[in-house]
PADREN-321203 format. One record per residue (C-alpha): z negated, x, y negated. Coordinates in steps of 0.1 Angstrom, whole numbers, padded with zeros to 4 digits, always signed. Example, Ala and Ser with C-alpha at 12.3 -4.5 7.8 and 13.67 -1.06 7.14 Angstrom:
REM residues 2
-0078+0123+0045/-0071+0137+0011/
***
This chain:
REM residues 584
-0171+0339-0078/-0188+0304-0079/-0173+0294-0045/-0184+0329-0027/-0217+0321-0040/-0221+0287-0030/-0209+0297+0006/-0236+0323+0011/-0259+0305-0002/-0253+0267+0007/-0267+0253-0017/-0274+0217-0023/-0261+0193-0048/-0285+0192-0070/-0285+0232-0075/-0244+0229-0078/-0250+0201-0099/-0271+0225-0125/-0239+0255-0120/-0214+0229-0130/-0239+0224-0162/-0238+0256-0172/-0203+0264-0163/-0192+0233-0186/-0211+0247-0216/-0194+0281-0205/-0159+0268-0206/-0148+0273-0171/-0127+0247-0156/-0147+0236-0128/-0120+0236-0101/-0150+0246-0068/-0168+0215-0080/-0175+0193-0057/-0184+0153-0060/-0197+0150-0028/-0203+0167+0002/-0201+0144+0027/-0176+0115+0029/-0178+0089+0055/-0159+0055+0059/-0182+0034+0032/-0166+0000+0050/-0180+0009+0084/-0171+0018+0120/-0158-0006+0156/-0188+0003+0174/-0168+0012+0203/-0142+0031+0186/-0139+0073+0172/-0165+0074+0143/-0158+0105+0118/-0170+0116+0089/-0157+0147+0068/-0179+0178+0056/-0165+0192+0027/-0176+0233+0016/-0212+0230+0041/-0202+0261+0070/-0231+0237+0087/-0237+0241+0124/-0251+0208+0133/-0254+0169+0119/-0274+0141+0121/-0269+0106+0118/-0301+0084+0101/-0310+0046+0098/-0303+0038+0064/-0339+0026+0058/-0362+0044+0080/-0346+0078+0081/-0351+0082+0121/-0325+0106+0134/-0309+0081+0156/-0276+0112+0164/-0273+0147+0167/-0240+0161+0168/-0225+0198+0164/-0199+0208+0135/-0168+0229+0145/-0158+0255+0121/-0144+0251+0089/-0105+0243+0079/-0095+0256+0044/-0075+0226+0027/-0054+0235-0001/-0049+0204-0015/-0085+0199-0022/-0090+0236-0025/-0121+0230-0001/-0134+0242+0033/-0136+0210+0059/-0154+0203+0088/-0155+0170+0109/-0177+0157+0120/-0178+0131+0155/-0200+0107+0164/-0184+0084+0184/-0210+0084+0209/-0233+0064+0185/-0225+0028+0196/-0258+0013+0183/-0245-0013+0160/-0266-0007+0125/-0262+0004+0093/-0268+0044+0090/-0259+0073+0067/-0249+0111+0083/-0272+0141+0067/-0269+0175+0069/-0282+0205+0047/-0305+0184+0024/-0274+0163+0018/-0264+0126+0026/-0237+0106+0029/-0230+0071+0013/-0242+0044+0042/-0218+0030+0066/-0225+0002+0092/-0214-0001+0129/-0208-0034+0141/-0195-0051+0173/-0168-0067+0155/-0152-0081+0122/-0159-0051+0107/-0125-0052+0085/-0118-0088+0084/-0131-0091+0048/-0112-0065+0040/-0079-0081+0060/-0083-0110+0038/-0090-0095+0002/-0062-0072+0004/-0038-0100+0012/-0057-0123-0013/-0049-0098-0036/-0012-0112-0035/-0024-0149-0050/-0040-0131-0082/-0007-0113-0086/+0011-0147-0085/+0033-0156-0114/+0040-0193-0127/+0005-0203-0113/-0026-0214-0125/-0056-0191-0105/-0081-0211-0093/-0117-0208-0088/-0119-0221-0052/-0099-0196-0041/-0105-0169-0064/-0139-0161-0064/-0153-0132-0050/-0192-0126-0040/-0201-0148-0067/-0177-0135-0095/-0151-0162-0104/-0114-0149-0109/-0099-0177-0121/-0071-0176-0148/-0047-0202-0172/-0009-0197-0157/+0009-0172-0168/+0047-0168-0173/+0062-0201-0162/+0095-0184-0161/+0116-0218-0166/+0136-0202-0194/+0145-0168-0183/+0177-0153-0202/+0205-0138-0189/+0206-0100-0206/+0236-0083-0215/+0240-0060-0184/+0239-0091-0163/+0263-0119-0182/+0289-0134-0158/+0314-0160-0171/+0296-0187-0156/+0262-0170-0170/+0268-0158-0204/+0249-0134-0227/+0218-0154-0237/+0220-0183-0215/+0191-0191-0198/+0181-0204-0156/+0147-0209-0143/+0135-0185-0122/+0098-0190-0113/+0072-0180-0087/+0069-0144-0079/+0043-0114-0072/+0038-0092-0109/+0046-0061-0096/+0018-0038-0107/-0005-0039-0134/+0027-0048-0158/+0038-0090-0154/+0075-0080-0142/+0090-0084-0109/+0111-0062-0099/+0137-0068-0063/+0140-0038-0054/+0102-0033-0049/+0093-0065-0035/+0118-0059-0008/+0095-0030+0010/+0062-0048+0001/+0078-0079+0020/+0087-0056+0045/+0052-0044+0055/+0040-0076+0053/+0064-0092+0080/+0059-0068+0102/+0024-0068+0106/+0030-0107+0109/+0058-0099+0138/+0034-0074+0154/+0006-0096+0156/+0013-0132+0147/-0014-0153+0167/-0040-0129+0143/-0020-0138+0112/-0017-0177+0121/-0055-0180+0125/-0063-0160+0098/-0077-0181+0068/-0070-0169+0030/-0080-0197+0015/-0049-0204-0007/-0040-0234-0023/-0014-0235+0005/-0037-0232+0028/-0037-0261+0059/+0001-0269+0051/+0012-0261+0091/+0022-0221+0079/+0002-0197+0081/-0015-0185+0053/+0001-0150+0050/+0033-0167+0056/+0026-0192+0027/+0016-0162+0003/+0049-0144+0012/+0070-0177+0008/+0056-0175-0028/+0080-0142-0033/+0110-0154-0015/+0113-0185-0036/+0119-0161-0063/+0135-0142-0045/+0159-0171-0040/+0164-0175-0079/+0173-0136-0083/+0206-0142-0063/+0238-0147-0091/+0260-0169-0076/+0289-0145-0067/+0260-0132-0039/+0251-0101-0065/+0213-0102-0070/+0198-0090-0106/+0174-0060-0101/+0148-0075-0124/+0133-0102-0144/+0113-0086-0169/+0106-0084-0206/+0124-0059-0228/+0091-0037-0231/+0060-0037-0218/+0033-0065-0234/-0001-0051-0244/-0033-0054-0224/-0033-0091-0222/-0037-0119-0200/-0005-0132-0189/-0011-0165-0202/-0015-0147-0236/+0020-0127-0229/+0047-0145-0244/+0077-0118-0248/+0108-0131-0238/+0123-0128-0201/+0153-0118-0190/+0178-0111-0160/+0188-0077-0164/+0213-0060-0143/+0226-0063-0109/+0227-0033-0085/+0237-0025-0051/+0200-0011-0045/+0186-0044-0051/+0218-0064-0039/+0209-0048-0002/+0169-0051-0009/+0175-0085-0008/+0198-0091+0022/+0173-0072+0043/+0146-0096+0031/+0163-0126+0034/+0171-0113+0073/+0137-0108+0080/+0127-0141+0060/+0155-0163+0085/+0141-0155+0122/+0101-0154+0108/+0103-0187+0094/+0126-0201+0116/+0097-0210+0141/+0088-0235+0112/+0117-0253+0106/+0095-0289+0108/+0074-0277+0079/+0103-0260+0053/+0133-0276+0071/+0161-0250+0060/+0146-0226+0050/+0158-0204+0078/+0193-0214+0077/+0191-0206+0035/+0179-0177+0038/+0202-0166+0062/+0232-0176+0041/+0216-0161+0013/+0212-0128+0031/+0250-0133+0044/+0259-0137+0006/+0245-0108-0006/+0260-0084+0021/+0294-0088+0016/+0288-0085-0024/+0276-0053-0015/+0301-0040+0006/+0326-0050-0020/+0303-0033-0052/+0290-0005-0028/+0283+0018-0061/+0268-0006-0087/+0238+0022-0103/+0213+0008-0123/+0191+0024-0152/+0175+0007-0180/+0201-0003-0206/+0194+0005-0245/+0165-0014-0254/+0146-0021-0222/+0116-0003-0220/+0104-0020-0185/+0104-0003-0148/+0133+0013-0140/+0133+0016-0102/+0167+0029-0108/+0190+0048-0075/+0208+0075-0102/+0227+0100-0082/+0215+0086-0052/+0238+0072-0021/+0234+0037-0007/+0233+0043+0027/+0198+0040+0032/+0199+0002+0018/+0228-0005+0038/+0211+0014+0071/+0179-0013+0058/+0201-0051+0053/+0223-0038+0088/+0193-0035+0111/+0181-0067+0100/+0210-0084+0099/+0215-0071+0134/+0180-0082+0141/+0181-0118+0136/+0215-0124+0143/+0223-0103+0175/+0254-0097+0161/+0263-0063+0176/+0290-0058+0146/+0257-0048+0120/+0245-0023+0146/+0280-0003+0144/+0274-0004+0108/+0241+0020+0113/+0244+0054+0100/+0216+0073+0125/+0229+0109+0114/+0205+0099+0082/+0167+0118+0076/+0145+0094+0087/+0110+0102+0065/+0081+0081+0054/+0095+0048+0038/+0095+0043-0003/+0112+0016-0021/+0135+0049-0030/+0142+0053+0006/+0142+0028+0028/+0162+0035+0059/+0130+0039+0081/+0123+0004+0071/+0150-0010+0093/+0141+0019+0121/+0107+0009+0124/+0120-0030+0126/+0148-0021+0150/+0119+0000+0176/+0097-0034+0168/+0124-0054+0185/+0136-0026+0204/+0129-0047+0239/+0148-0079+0229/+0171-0059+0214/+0183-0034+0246/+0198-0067+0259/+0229-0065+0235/+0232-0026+0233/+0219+0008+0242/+0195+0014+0219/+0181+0054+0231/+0188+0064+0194/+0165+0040+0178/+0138+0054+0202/+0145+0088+0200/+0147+0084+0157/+0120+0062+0161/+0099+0090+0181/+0113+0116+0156/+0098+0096+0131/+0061+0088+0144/+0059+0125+0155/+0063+0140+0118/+0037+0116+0104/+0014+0123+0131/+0012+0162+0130/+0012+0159+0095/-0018+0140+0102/-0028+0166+0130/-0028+0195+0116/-0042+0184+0078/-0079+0195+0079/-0091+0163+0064/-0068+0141+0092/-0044+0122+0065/-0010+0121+0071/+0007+0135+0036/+0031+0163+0022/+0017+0159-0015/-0004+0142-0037/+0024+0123-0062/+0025+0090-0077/+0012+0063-0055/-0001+0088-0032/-0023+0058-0015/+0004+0039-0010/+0027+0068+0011/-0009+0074+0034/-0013+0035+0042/+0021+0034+0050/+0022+0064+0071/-0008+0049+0087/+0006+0017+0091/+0038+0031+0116/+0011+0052+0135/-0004+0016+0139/+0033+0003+0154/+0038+0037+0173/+0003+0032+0193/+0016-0005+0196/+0050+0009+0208/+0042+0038+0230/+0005+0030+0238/-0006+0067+0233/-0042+0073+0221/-0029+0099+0197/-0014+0077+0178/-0043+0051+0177/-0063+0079+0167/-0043+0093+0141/-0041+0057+0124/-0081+0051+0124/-0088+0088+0106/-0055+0075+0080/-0075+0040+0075/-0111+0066+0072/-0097+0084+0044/-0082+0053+0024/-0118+0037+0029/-0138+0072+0018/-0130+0103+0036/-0116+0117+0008/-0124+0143-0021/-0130+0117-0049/-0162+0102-0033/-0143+0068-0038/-0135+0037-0012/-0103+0030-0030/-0100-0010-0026/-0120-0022-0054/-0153-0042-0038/-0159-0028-0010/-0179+0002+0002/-0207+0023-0021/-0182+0037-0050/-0151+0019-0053/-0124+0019-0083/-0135-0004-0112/-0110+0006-0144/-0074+0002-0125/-0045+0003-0149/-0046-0034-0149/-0037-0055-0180/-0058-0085-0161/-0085-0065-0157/-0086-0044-0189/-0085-0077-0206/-0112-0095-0189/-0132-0065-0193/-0155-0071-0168/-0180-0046-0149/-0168-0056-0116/-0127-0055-0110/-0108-0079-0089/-0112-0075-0052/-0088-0057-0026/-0071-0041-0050/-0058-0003-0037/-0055+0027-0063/-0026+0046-0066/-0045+0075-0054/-0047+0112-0063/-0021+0125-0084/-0015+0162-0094/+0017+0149-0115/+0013+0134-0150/-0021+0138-0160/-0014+0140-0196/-0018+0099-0195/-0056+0103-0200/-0055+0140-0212/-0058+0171-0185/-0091+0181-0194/-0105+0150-0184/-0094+0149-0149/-0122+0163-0127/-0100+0187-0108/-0066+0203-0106/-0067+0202-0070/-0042+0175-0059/-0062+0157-0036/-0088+0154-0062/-0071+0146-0092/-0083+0110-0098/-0094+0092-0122/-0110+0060-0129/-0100+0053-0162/-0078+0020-0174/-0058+0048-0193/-0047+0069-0154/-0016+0048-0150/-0005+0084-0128/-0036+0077-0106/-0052+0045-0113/-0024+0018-0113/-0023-0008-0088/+0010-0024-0070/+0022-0040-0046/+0041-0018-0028/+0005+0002-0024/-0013-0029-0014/+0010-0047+0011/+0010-0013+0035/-0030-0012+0028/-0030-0048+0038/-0006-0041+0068/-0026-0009+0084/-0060-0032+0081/-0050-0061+0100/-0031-0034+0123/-0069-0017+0126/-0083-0052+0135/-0061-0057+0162/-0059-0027+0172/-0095-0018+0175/-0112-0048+0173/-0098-0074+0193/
***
């Protein structure tokens, strides 16, 4: 009734504003409400690049596009008609003004409403955001004290004491060898935390370190010249390749000596909000798996030929990494079936493969292996009669696709590679008409955990299919991807803490709940809408039941609010892909 009212009448926000008052004290669930009507990219726009914004439930005709501080029309532009989405349970419209290349900062109105101001600039419109999301990595790093020189932020300081030194880590239970017994201990530092927990977990650094190399192999002159500001930084590796170097030299202490690799080094439960210099449970190896055995192999691949161009700087590390990789392979092939799930007493994240086949993490460590070593023996291990979907550190088969079509050229050399193209193509093609044919341009099936971190992904490979088939489509695709993560979206929220109008400031963060500070850490991505689990901050407080809406921006939303960095490292990915892409 309230959503055939408001489309006859079009009313504005404030008059909704009053029905959602009264329907509140009336006890209806206000599942037509709308946060706002008009959602534009609150980071900006490439001057010369497509500029959307999304109309959300306006049936307008026409647009316009004002200076932020006069108000002067500066942009007229006509609306097409309306999509129904039914994951926002909203009627969308889009609305282009690419033909505005004036550089300025601007806001699009239409129907008494406004939009949240954007800018259009010549260039370096992203390349804060480029940095901050990969910065994001150093405030995640374990065994390190956070420094203010390189942790502050427009003026906020994000220093921190070390936490979780990790030079007495015991060996659990489920991973005692007879060289390693129950309760002895190794050193095992360095390390990203994984999410808003302190653990570190193999099997889900493997894809974040995936995504991260291969925006460094698409685009390495950007990444070398590219200044994070790390303590690292200056050393004669570049600075993304320092932060991921920080992960592979724990990486390197995961690996047992018998080439088996423990899936986690974690507490036995989860500490409370805390600092992590204040954390001081006990550590421990716990488990060994195939999952994470194969996670990292592929790593270690990948890890060889990228840092094998700086062999002066980290002499061996290459050749190490390699072996390690090597190791790890065959002690997979031989325990092809090791399951893990959390033993009796361990309360930590699972990431556990029950009931699932391996052949996606062998399809992953082959094609890298293959990669780097040219070895045409890993490529007849490759299973291509697999579904090749949208990555997750569940699923990971399309990781080694997308790095075999990356290297598809130098590859061809050594063996017909037609199927890797035509997967490949299989594979961009699904994301984008997903994208295509969504009324509000985002390329997803459903709104689950980590929601945020599936679209940046998805936007990410559109990134490498433009950079691999040079069709506009793709390009295209990717920028209204990178538009919703940024603000055309149902929540009204930018959803990397700092930047743009109305951006995530409670994340599921035990730094941040503990500092309890007004402004959050910077680069940060949310987990995203969630239409799962919302009992974590109670149902009724969600603001809608509508997938695509249900976010919330509450420390207690671990379903929607959590941060990770398997969400952050595809984020951090699809931006610099953006800034190549677009901007250079």
């Amino acid at each position: 009734m309230f959503k055939m009212l408001f489309m006859v009448l079009k009313i504005s926000q404030k008059k909704l504003s009053v029905l959602l008052f009264f329907s509140l004290l009336l006890g209806i669930h206000p599942l037509f409400a709308q946060i706002n009507f008009i959602r534009v990219n609150q980071v900006g726009y490439y001057a010369h690049s497509t500029k959307q914004a999304i109309l959300a439930n306006m049936e307008a005709e026409e647009f316009e596009i004002r200076e932020h501080v006069s108000g002067d029309v500066v942009f007229r532009g006509e609306l097409p008609e309306g999509k129904h989405w039914k994951q926002s349970n909203e009627t969308l419209q889009v609305a282009d003004f690419s033909a505005l290349t004036k550089p300025g900062k601007y806001y699009v109105y239409c129907l008494n409403e406004k939009s949240h101001p954007f800018e259009i600039k010549e260039k370096a419109v992203f390349e804060s955001l480029s940095v901050w999301t990969l910065k994001a990595f150093y405030m995640w790093r374990a065994s390190a004290d956070i420094k203010s020189e390189y942790a502050t932020f427009n003026g906020d300081d994000y220093s921190r004491a070390m936490g979780h030194p990790d030079d007495t880590v015991y060996i659990h239970p489920t991973a005692a060898s007879e060289k390693r017994p129950i309760e002895s201990f190794i050193s095992a530092p360095r390390g990203w935390y994984d999410a808003g927990d302190y653990n570190l977990y193999v099997v889900n650094a493997g894809i974040s370190f995936h995504a991260l190399a291969m925006a460094y192999e698409m685009y390495p002159n950007y990444y070398k010249s590219l200044n994070l500001n790390i303590p690292e930084s200056g050393n004669g590796l570049p600075d993304l390749l320092n932060e991921m170097k920080w992960e592979l030299d724990w990486l390197f202490n995961m690996q047992d000596e018998d080439g088996g690799v423990y899936h986690k080094l974690s507490s036995l439960r989860f500490c409370s909000m805390m600092l992590p210099s204040e954390d001081k449970l006990d550590r421990y190896m716990i488990g060994k798996s195939t999952a994470a055995t194969l996670n990292f192999s592929a790593v270690m691949a990948m890890a060889s030929r990228i840092y094998a161009e700086y062999d002066s700087v980290f002499p061996g590390l290459s050749e190490r990494a390699l072996k390690a990789s090597l190791k790890a392979w065959r002690w997979a092939e031989k325990n092809s079936d090791v399951h893990y799930s959390n033993p009796e007493g361990v309360r930590t994240g699972e990431y556990g493969d029950r009931g699932r086949s391996f052949s996606d993490e062998f399809f992953w460590a082959a094609a890298e292996l293959f990669i780097t070593t040219g070895e045409k023996k890993y490529f007849e291990k490759l299973d291509f009669m697999q579904l090749f979907e949208t990555p997750t550190w569940a699923e990971v088969n399309s990781l080694g696709l997308v790095s075999l079509a990356l290297h598809k050229e130098r590859l061809s050399k050594i063996t017909n590679l037609d199927v890797v193209d035509r997967k490949f193509k299989g594979l961009c093609e699904n994301i984008y008409n997903m994208c295509h044919y969504c009324p509000n341009l985002v390329p997803i099936k459903k709104f689950e955990w980590g929601s945020n971190g599936v679209i940046a992904t998805n936007g990410a490979i559109l990134g490498l299919a433009h950079y691999v088939y040079k069709s506009d489509k793709y390009k295209e695709a990717m920028l209204s991807t990178f538009n919703y993560l940024l603000g055309t979206n149902p929540t009204d929220y930018c959803f990397v803490s700092r930047f743009g109008s109305r951006y995530p400031k409670n994340f599921h963060d035990r730094r941040t709940t503990a500092w309890n500070r007004s402004e959050p850490m910077p680069g940060y991505l949310a987990g995203g809408s969630n239409a799962n689990q919302v009992s974590d901050c109670g149902k009724q407080n969600y603001p809608s039941s509508a997938p695509a809406r249900c976010y919330l921006d509450k420390t207690c939303s671990y379903s929607t609010n959590e941060i990770a960095i398997n969400w952050n490292a595809p984020m951090a990915a699809l931006t610099g892909i953006v800034e190549n892409t677009i901007g250079r």
